[in-house]
KEKE-3310 file (N, C-alpha, C; in steps of 0.2 Angstrom, whole numbers, plus 5000, padded with zeros to 4 digits):
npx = (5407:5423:5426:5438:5447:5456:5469:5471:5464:5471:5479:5488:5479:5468:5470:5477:5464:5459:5468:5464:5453:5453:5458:5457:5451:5441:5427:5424:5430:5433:5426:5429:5427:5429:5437:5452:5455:5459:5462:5457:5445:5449:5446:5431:5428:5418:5415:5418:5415:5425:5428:5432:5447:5464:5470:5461:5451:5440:5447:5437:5434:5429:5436:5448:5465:5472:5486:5488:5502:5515:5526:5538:5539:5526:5520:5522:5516:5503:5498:5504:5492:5481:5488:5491:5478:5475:5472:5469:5481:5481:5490:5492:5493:5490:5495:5508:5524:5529:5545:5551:5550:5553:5548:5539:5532:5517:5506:5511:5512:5507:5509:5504:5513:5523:5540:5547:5562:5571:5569:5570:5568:5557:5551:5539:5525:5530:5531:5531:5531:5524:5530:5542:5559:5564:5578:5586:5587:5589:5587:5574:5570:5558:5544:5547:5549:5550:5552:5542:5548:5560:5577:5584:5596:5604:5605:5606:5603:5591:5589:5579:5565:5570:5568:5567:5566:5559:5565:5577:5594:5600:5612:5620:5620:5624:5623:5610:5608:5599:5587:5590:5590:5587:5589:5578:5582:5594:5612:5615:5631:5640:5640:5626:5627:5619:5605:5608:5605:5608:5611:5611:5623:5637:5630:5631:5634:5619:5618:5608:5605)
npy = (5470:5469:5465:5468:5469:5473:5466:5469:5479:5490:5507:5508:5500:5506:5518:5515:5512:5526:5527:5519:5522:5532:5530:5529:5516:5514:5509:5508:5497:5490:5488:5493:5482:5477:5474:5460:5454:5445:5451:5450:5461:5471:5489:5494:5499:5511:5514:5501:5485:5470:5458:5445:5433:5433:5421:5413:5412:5410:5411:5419:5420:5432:5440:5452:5454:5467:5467:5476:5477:5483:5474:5464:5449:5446:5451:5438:5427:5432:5433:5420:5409:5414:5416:5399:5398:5402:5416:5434:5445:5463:5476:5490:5507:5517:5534:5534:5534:5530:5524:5522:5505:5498:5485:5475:5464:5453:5460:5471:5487:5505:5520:5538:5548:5540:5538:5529:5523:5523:5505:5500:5487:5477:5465:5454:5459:5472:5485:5501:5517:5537:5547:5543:5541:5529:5527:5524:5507:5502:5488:5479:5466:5454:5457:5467:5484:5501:5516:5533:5547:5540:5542:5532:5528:5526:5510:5503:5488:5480:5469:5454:5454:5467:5482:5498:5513:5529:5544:5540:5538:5529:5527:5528:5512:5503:5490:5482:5468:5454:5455:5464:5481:5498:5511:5525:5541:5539:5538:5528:5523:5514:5496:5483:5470:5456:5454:5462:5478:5494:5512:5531:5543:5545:5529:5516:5501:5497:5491:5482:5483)
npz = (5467:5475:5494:5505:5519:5534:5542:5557:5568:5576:5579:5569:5560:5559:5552:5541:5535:5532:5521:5512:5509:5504:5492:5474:5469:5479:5483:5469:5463:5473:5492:5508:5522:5532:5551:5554:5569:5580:5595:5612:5621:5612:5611:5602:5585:5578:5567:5559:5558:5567:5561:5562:5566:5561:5561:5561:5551:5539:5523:5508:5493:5482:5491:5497:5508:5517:5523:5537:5545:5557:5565:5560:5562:5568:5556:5546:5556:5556:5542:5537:5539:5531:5519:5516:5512:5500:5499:5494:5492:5496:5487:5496:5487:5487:5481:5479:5473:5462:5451:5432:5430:5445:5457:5467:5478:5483:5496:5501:5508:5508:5515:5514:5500:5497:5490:5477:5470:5452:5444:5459:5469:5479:5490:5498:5507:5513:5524:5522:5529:5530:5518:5518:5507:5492:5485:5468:5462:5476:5486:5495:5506:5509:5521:5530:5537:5536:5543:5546:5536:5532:5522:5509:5501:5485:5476:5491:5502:5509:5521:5524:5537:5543:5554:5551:5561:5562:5553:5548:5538:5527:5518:5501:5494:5505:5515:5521:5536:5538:5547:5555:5565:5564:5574:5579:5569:5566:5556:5543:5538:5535:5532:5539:5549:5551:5561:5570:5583:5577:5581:5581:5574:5568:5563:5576:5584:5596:5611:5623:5641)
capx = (5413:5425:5427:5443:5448:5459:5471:5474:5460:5474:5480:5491:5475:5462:5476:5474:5458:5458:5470:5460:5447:5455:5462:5452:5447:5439:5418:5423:5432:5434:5428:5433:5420:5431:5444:5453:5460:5459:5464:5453:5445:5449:5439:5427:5427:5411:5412:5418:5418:5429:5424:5435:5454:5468:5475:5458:5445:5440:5444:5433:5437:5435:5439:5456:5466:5477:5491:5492:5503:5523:5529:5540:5536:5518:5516:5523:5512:5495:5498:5505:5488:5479:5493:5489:5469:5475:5471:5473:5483:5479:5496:5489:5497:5487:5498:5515:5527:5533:5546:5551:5556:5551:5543:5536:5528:5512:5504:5516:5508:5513:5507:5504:5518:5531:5544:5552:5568:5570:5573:5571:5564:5553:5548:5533:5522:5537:5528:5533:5529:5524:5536:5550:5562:5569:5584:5585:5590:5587:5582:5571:5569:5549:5542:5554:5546:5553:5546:5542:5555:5567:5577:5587:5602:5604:5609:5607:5601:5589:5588:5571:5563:5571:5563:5570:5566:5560:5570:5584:5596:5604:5618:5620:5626:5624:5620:5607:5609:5591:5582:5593:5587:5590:5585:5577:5587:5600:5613:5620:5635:5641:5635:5625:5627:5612:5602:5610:5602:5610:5609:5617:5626:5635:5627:5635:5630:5618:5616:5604:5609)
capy = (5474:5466:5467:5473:5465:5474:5464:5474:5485:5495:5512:5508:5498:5513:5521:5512:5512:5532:5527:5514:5525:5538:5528:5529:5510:5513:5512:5508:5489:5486:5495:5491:5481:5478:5472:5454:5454:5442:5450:5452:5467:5478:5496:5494:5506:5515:5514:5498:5478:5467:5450:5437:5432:5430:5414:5405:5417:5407:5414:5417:5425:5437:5446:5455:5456:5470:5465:5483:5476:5485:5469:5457:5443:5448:5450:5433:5425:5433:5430:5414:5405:5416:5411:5394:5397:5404:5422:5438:5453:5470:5479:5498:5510:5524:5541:5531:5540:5523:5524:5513:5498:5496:5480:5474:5458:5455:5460:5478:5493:5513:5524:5542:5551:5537:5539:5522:5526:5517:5498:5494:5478:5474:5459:5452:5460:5477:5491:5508:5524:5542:5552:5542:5539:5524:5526:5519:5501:5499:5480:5478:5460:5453:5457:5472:5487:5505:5521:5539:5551:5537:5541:5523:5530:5522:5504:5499:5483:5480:5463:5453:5454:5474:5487:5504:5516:5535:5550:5535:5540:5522:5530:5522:5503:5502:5482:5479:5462:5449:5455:5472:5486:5504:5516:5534:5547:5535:5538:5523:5524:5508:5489:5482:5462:5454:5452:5469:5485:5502:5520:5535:5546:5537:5525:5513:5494:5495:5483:5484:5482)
capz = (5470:5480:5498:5508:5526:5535:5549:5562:5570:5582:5575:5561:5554:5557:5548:5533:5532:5530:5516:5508:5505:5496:5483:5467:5467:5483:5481:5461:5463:5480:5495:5517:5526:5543:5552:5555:5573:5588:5604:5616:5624:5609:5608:5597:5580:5577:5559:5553:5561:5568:5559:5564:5569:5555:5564:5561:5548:5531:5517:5505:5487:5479:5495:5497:5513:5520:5532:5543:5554:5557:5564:5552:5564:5565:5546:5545:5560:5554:5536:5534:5538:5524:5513:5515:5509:5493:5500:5489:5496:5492:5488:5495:5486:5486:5482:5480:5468:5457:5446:5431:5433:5450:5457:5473:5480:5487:5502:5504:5510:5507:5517:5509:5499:5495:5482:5476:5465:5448:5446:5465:5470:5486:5493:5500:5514:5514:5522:5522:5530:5525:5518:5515:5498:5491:5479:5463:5463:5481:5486:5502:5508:5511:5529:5533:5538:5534:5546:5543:5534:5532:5515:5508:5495:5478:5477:5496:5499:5513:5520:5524:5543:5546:5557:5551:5561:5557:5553:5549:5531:5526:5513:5497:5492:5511:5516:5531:5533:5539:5555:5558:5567:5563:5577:5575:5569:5563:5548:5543:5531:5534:5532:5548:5552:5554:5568:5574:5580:5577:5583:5580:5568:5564:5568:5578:5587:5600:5618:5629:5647)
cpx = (5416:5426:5434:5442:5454:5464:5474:5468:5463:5475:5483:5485:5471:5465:5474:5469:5455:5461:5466:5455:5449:5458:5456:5447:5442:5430:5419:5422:5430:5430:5428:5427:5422:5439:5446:5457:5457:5458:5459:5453:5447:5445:5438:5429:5421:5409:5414:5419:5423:5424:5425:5443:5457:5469:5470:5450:5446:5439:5440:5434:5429:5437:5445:5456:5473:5481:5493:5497:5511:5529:5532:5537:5528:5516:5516:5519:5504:5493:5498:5496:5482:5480:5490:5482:5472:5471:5475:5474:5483:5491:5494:5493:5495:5492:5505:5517:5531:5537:5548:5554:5556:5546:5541:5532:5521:5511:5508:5509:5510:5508:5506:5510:5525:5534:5549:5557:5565:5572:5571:5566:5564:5549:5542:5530:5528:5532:5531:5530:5528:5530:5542:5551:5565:5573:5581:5589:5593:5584:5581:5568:5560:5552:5545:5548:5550:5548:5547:5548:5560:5570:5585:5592:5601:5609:5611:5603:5598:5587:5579:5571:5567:5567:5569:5566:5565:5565:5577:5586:5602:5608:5619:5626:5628:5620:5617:5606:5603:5590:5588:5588:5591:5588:5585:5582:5593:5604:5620:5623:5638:5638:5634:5625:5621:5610:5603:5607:5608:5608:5615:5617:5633:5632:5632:5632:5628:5618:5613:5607:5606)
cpy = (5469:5469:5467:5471:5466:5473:5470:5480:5490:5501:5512:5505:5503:5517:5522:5510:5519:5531:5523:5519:5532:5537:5526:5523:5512:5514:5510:5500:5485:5491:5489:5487:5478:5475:5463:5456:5449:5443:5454:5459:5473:5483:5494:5502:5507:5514:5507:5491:5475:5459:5444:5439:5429:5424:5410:5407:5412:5411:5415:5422:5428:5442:5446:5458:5462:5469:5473:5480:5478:5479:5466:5450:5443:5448:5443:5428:5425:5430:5424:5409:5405:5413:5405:5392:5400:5413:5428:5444:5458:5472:5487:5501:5516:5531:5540:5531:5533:5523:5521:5511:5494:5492:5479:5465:5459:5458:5468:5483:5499:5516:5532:5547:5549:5538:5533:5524:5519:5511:5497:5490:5479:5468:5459:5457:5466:5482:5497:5514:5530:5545:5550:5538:5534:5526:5522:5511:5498:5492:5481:5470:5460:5454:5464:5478:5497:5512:5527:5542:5545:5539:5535:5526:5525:5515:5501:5494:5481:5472:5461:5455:5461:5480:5492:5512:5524:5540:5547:5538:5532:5527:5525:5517:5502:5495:5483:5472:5460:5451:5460:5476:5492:5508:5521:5538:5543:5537:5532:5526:5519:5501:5487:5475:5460:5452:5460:5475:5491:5507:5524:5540:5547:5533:5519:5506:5496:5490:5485:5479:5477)
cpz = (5476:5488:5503:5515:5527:5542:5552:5565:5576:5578:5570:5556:5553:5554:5540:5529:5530:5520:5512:5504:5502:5492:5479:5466:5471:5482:5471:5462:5468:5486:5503:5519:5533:5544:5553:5563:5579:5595:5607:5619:5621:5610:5604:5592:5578:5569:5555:5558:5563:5567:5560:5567:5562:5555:5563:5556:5541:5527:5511:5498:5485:5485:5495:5503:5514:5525:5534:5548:5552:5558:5560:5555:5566:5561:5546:5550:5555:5548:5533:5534:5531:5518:5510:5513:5504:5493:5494:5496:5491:5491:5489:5492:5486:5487:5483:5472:5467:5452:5442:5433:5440:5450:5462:5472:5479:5494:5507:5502:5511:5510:5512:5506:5502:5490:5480:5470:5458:5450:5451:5465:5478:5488:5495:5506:5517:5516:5525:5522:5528:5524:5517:5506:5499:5484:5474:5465:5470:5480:5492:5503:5512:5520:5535:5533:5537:5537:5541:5542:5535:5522:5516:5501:5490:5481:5485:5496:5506:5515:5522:5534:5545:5548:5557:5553:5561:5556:5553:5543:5531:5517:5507:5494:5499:5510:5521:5529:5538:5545:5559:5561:5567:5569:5574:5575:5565:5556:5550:5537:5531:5535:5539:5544:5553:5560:5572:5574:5583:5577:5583:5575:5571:5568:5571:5583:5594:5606:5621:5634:5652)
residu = (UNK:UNK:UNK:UNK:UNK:UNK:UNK:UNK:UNK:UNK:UNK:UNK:UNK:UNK:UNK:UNK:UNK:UNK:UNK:UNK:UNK:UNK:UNK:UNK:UNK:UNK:UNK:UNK:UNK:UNK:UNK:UNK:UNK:UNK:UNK:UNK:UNK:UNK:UNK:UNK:UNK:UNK:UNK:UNK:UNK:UNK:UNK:UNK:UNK:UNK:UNK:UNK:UNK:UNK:UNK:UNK:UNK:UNK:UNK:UNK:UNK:UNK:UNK:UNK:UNK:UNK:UNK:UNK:UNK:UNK:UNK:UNK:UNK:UNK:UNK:UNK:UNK:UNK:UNK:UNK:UNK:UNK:UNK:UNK:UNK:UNK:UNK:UNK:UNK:UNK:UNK:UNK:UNK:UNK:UNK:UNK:UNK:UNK:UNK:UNK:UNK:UNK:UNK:UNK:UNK:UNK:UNK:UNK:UNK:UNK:UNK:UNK:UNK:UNK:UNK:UNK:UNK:UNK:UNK:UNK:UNK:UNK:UNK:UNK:UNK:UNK:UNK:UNK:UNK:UNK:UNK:UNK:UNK:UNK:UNK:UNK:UNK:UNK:UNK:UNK:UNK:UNK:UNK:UNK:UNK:UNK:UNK:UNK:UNK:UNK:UNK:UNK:UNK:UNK:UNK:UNK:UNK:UNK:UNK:UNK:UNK:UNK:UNK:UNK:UNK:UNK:UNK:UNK:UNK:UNK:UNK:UNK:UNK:UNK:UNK:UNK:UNK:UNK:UNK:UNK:UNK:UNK:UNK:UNK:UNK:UNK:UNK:UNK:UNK:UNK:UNK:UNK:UNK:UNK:UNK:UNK:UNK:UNK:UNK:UNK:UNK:UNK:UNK:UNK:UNK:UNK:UNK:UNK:UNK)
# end
């Protein structure tokens, strides 16, 4: 049986260690045996270890790593050094409504009661929140991150490094372009620029002051 190593022991990781263990593999293939995180002076979890630091923890096969973490630049920090050991990443999917033709990367994680339209395409390390839909033939770019209740129209195209967050509705054949930010509530109905964050209905270009 292989073992299961979950970065991030803050609350979206103890998160996804509820979900871990309710997916079917869990106790059959694979099951959790703790977490990977660094920073000092964490709280302790009562039920499962903090084993090491992503940024300097040897990998060792057959284990399989979890990237919990919302960040893009985070994912891509903790991750990369893994990468470089020839680490496997879990893709969690537990309870995530895939339709055909839909593909994904590595290292993406679905919280409970996602619906990915036909045909879309996800990149590496893409995780997404409960409760939100993607269109058909949606594309989401590695590293991007997509909250709660967000629904993603048909044929948008989300770029990589994006934090969309929840209760957002991105309209379809909408462009978000590389290291966008969507605010809560958000309805985008036209293309955002990259690097840009937007809020609103419509939504409209944020500046902080």
């Amino acid at each position: 049986m292989k073992n299961v190593y979950i970065i991030n022991a803050g609350g979206f990781g103890r998160n996804m260690v509820a979900v871990a263990k309710s997916d079917p593999a869990h106790g059959r293939e694979w099951v959790v045996r703790g977490f990977l995180d660094g920073r000092p002076n964490l709280p302790p979890v009562p039920y499962l270890p903090v084993v090491g630091d992503p940024l300097t923890y040897r990998y060792q096969a057959p284990d399989i790593i979890v990237c919990a973490l919302g960040d893009p630049a985070m994912k891509r920090r903790y991750s990369a050094p893994l990468l470089k050991q020839g680490a496997d990443f879990m893709n969690l999917r537990t309870n995530l409504g895939l339709a055909d033709g839909a593909s994904m990367g590595i290292g993406c994680v679905f919280e409970q009661n996602v619906t990915v339209g036909a045909d879309a395409r996800l990149g590496d390390f893409v995780t997404i929140l409960s409760t939100s839909i993607l269109g058909y033939d949606v594309k989401v770019g590695s590293y991007s991150t997509i909250g709660c209740f967000v629904f993603i129209g048909g044929g948008a195209q989300i770029g990589e490094n994006v934090q969309i967050h929840p209760h957002s509705t991105i309209l379809p054949r909408v462009k978000i372009g590389d290291g966008a930010i969507i605010g809560a509530g958000s309805v985008v109905i036209g293309n955002v620029p990259p690097g840009i964050t937007v809020m609103g209905n419509p939504a409209k270009r944020f500046r902080f002051k």
